[in-house]
C-alpha positions in Angstrom: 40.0 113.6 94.0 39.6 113.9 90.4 43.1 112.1 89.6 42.0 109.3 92.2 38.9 108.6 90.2 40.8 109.0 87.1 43.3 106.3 88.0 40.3 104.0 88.9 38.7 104.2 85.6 41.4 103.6 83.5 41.9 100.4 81.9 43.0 97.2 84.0 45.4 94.9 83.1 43.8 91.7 85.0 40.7 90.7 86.5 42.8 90.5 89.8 44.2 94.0 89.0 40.6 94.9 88.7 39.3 93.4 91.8 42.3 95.3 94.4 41.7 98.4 92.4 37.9 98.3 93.3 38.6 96.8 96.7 40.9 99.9 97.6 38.5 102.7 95.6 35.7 101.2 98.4 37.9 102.0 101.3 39.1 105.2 100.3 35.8 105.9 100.4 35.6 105.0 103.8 37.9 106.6 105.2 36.5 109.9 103.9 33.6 109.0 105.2 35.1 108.1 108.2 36.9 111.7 108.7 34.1 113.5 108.1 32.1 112.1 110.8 35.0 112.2 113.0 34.6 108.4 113.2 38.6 108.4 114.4 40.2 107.7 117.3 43.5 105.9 119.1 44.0 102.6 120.3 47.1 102.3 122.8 49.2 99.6 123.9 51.8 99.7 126.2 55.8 99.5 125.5 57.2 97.7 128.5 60.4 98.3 130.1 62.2 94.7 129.5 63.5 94.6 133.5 60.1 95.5 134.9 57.4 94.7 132.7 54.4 95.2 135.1 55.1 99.1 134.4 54.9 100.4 130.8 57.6 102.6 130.1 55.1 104.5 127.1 52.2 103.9 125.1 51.9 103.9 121.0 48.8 105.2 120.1 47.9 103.3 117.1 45.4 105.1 114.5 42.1 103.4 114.2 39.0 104.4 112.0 35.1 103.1 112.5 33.8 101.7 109.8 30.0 102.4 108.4 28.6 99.6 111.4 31.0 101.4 113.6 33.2 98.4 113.8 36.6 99.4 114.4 38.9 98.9 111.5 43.2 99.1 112.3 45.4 100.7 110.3 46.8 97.6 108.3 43.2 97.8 106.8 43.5 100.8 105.2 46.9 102.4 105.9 48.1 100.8 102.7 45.2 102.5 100.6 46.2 106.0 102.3 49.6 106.5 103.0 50.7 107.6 99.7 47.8 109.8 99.2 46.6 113.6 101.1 44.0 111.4 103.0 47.5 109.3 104.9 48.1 113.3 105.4 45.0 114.0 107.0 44.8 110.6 109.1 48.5 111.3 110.6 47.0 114.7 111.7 44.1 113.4 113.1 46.2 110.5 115.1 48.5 113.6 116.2 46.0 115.8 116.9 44.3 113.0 119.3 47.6 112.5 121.2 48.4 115.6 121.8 45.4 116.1 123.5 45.7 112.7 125.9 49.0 114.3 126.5 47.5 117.3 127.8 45.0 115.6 129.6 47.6 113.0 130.9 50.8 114.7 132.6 52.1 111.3 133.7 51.8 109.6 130.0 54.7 109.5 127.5 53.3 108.9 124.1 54.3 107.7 121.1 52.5 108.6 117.6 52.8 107.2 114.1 53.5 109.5 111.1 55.1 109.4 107.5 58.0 111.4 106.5 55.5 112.6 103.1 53.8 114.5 106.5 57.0 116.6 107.0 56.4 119.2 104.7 52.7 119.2 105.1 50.8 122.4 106.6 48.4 121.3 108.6 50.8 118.7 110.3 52.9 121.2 111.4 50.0 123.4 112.7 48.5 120.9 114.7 51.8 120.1 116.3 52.7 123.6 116.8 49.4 124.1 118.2 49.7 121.3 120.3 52.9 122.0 121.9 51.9 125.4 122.7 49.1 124.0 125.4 51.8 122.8 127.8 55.4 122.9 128.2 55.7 119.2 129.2 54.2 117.7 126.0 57.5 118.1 124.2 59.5 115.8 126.0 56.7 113.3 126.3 56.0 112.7 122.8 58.0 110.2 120.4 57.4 110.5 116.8 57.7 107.0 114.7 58.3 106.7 111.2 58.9 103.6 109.8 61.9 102.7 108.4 60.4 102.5 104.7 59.3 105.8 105.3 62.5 107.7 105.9 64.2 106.1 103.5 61.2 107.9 101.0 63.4 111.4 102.2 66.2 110.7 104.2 67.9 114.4 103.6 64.3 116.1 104.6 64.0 113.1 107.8 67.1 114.3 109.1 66.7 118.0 109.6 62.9 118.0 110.5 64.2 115.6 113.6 67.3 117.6 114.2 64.5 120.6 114.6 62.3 119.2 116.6 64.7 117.7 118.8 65.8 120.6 119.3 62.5 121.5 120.9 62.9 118.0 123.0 60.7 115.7 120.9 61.7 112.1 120.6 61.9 110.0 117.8 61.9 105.8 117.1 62.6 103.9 114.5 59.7 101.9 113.3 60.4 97.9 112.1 64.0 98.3 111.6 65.4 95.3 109.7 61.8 95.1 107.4 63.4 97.7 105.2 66.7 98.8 103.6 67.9 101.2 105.7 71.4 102.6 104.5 73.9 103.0 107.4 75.5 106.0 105.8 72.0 107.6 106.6 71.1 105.7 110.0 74.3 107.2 111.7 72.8 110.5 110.4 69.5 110.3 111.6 68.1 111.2 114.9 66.4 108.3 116.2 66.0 107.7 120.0 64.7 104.4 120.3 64.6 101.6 117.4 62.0 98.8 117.2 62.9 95.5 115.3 60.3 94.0 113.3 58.1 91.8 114.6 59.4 89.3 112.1 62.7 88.8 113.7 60.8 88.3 116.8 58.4 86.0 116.6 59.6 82.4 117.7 62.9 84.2 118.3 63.5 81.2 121.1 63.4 78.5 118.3 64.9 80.4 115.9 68.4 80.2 115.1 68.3 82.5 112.3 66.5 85.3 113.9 68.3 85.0 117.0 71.3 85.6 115.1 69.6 88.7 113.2 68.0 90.3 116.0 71.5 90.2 118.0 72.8 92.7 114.7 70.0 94.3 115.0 70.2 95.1 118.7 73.7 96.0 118.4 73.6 98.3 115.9 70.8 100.0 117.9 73.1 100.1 120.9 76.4 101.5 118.9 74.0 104.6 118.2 72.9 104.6 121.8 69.3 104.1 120.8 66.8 102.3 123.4 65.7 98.9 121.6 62.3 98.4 121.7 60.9 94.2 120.4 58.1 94.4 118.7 55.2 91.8 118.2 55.6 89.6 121.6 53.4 87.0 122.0 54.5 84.4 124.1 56.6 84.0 127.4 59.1 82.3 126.0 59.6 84.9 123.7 59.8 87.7 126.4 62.3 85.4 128.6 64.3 85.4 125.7 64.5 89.0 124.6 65.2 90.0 128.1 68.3 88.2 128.3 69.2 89.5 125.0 69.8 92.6 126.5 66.5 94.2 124.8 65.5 97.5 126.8 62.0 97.4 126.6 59.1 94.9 124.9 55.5 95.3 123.1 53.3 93.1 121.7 49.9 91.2 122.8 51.9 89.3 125.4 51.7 92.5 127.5 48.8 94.2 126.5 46.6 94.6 123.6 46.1 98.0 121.5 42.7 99.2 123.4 40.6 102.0 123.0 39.8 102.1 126.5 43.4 102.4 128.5 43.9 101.8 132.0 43.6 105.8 133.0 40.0 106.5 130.9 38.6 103.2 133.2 40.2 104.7 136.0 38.5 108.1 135.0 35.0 106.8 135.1 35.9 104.7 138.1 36.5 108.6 139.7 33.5 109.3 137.6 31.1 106.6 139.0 32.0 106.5 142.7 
């Protein structure tokens, strides 16, 4: 904490400088405040299988944090602020720690879960996860770990052998907005990713779009030489969906199908049970 306020008070170089410094020292005070009143929890939308889409094939649990009026913030608000520092740690335990325990409490949900590869070598990570896995035998095989692809270019030598270990104990991994980063193939060929997602910026007007219909169709087969399931992101309108199904996409997420809620369709069900 010291060296955080350090960096704030040292000397600007614009007032615009200025400004974003000041703007991000006010949310990294948030989301301390946040974690320490346990104002944290998970927003899930579903990940559609592209043949059937009336039946999600898994949930992402997306990271959200209340802010002071208990409005809820997502995690393009603040994730940029954190993810280089020990609080981006602490929020990727948290998220883990909260789907591990819908997993538990869920037997028929597969789950994915947001992290950064700077969590790897991280303690407390690993002890919630070990913990975690240890309630039920099932969890493993039900949880997908993402990590963007910015991310595991950070540490592509550590990427590869924490997934290599933890596929060994049947955890899945995806590939988070492949194509947004600079992935090197010498490395993707090494990795073990289980599912890739393409960036919702190849996707969006992908029907109308000769350029990113000719990207996404690299994009895709790449994903499909390394028999990973391809997953489009950021679906928004039919049209869209039509045409990413007979792209040969396997599976689809974005508003189009469901919006990241805090309230999924099994906790209404739940106090349906609950209420009756």
């Amino acid at each position: 904490m010291e060296a955080v306020a350090a960096n704030f008070g040292a000397e600007l170089d614009s007032p615009l400088a200025y400004a974003m410094s000041g703007r991000d020292k006010n949310i990294h005070q948030m989301i301390e405040t946040a974690i320490r009143q346990k104002d944290v929890l998970l927003a899930y939308q579903p990940v559609v299988s592209a043949t059937n889409p009336d039946r999600p094939a898994f949930y992402e649990g997306l990271i959200r944090i209340l802010d002071e009026d208990h409005n809820i913030l997502p995690a393009g608000d603040f994730m940029h602020v954190a993810e280089t520092r020990e609080v981006g740690r602490i929020i990727d335990c948290l998220a883990l720690e909260l789907g591990l325990n819908e997993l538990l409490h869920q037997p028929s949900l597969r789950l994915s879960i947001n992290m950064s590869a700077r969590s790897i070598g991280y303690p407390r990570w690993m002890e919630v996860l070990n913990q975690g896995l240890s309630r039920d035998s099932t969890i493993a095989e039900r949880l997908i770990l993402e990590i963007t692809e910015s991310s595991a270019m950070i540490m592509p030598e550590l990427v590869t052998v924490f997934m290599a270990d933890m596929h060994r104990r049947g955890i899945s991994f995806a590939l988070d907005d492949f194509g947004a980063g600079f992935t090197a193939f010498r490395y993707l060929k090494e990795f073990y990713f289980d599912i890739v997602k393409i960036d919702g910026s190849f996707i969006r007007d992908i029907h109308q779009d000769a350029n990113n219909q000719v990207l996404t169709a690299a994009l895709v087969s790449i994903g499909q030489h390394f028999d990973m399931l391809t997953v489009a992101e950021a679906v928004e309108q039919p049209e869209e969906a039509a045409f990413l199904q007979a792209a040969g996409f396997d599976c689809l997420q974005g508003y189009y199908f469901g919006v990241p809620t805090t309230m999924p369709v099994w906790h209404k069900d739940k106090d349906r049970r609950a209420a009756s």
